[in-house]
C-alpha positions as CSV (number, residue, x, y, z in Angstrom):
1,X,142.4,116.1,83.8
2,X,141.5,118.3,86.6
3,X,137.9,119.9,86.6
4,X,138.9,123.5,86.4
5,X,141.5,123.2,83.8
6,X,139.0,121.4,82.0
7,X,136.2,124.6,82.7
8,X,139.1,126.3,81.5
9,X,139.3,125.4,78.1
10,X,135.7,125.1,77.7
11,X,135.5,128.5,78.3
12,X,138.6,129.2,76.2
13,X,136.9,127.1,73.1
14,X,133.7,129.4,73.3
15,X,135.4,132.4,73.5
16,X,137.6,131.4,70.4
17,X,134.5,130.3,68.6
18,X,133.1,133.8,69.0
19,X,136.5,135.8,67.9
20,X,136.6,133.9,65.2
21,X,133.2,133.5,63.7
22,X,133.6,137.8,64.2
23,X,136.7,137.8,62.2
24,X,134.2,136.2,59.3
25,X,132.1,139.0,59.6
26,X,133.4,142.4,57.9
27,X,132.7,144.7,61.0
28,X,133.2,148.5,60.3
29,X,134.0,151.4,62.4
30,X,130.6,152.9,61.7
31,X,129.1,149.6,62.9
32,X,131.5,149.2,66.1
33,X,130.5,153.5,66.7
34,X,127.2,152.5,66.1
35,X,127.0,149.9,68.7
36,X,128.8,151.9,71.3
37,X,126.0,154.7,71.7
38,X,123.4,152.2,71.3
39,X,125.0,150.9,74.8
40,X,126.0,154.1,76.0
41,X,124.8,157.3,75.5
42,X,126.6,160.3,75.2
43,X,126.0,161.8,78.9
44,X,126.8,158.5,80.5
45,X,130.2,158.4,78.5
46,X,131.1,162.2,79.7
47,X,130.3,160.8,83.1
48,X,132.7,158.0,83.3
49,X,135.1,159.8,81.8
50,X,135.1,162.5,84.0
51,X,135.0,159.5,87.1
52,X,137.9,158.3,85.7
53,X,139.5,161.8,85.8
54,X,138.8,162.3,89.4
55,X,139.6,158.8,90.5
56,X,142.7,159.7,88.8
57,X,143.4,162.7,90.7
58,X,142.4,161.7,93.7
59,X,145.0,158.7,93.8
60,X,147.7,161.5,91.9
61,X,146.5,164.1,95.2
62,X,147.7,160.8,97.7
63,X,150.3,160.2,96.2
64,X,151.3,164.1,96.3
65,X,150.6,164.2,100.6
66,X,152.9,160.7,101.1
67,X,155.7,162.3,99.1
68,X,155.5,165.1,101.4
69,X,155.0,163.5,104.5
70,X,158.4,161.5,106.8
71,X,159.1,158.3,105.9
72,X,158.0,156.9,109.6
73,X,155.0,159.0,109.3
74,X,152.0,156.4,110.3
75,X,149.8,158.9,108.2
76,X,151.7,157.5,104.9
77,X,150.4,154.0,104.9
78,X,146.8,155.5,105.2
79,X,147.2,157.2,102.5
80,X,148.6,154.6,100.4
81,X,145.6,152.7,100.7
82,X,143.7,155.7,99.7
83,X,145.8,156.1,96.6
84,X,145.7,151.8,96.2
85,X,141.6,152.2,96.1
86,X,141.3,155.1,94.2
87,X,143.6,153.7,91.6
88,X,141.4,150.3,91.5
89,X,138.4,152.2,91.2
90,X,139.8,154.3,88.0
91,X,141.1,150.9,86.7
92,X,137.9,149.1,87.3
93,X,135.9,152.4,85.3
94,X,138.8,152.3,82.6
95,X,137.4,148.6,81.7
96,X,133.8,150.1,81.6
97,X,134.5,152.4,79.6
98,X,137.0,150.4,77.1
99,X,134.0,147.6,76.9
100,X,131.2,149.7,76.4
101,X,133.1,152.8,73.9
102,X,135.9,150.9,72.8
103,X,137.9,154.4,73.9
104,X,139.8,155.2,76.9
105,X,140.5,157.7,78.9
106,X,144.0,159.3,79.2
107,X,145.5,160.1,82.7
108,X,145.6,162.7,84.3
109,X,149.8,163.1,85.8
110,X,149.6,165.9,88.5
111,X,147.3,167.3,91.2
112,X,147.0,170.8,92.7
113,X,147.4,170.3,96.3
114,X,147.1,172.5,98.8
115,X,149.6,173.5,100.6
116,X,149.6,172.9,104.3
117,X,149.1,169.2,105.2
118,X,145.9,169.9,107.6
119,X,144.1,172.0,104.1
120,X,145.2,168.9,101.7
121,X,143.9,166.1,103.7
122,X,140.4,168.0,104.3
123,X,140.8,168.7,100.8
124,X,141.4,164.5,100.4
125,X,138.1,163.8,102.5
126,X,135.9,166.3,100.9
127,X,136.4,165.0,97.7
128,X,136.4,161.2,98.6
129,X,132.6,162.0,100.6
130,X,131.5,164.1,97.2
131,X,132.5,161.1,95.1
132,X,130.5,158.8,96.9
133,X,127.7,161.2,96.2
134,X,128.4,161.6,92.6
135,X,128.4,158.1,92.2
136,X,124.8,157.4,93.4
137,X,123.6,160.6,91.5
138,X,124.8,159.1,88.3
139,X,123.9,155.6,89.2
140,X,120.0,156.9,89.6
141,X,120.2,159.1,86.0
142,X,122.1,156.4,83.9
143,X,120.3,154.7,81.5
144,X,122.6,151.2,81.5
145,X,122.2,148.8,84.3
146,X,125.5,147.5,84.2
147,X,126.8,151.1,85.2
148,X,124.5,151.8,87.3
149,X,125.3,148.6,89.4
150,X,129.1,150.1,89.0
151,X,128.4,153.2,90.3
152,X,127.1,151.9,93.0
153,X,129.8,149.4,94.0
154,X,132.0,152.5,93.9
155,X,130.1,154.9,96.1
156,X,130.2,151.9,98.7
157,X,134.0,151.5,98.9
């Protein structure tokens, strides 16, 4: 049998071992709650959510300026990458926050955007150069490693 496939189910047998030794256990959602702020606390919760919010908007804002823009417009494959990223990076704080809570975050569907292309994509850099901003603020004020480290991988994209 080849190496990985064998890693694989290595890995797969201790993850099973842990789900089901778990299901044993009678967990309640006072417990699970209970957990969740001991590895989260409240601020750093409103935080991410409100990252995932504006990562959200952001790739709702690119998505607004491509519609807008012609079809050969070079400008429109720029932007899709902006969108591409900023999606990733809500994704990537949606996990976070679904591993550490156990809640998630709803989407936001529309963006204001400005209305004259020049206004919207200053509007699209000002708020991609404050994000990167936000992100090391929060990474230095968080109490959890693993979200500082986050916030940091994000403010360097």
């Amino acid at each position: 049998m080849d190496r990985d496939i064998q890693k694989g189910l290595d890995s797969f047998d201790r993850v099973w071992s842990r789900v089901t030794a778990s299901l044993e256990e009678k967990v309640t959602p006072e417990d699970t709650q209970r957990q969740a702020e001991q590895l989260l606390s409240r601020g750093d919760a409103q935080q991410l959510a409100a990252f995932i919010r504006k990562e959200n908007q952001d790739a709702a804002r690119c998505c607004e300026l491509m519609r807008r823009l012609a079809s050969d417009n070079p400008m429109r494959s720029m932007l899709a990458k902006i969108c591409s990223a900023a999606r990733g990076r809500a994704a990537r704080l949606q996990m976070e926050c679904f591993l550490l809570t156990g809640d998630s975050v709803a989407q936001t569907e529309s963006c204001a955007v400005a209305d004259g292309m020049l206004s919207a994509l200053r509007e699209a850099y000002i708020a991609a150069r404050d994000g990167e901003q936000a992100y090391l603020s929060a990474a230095c004020r968080t109490g959890t490693r693993e979200l500082a480290e986050l916030f940091r991988e994000l403010a360097a994209e």
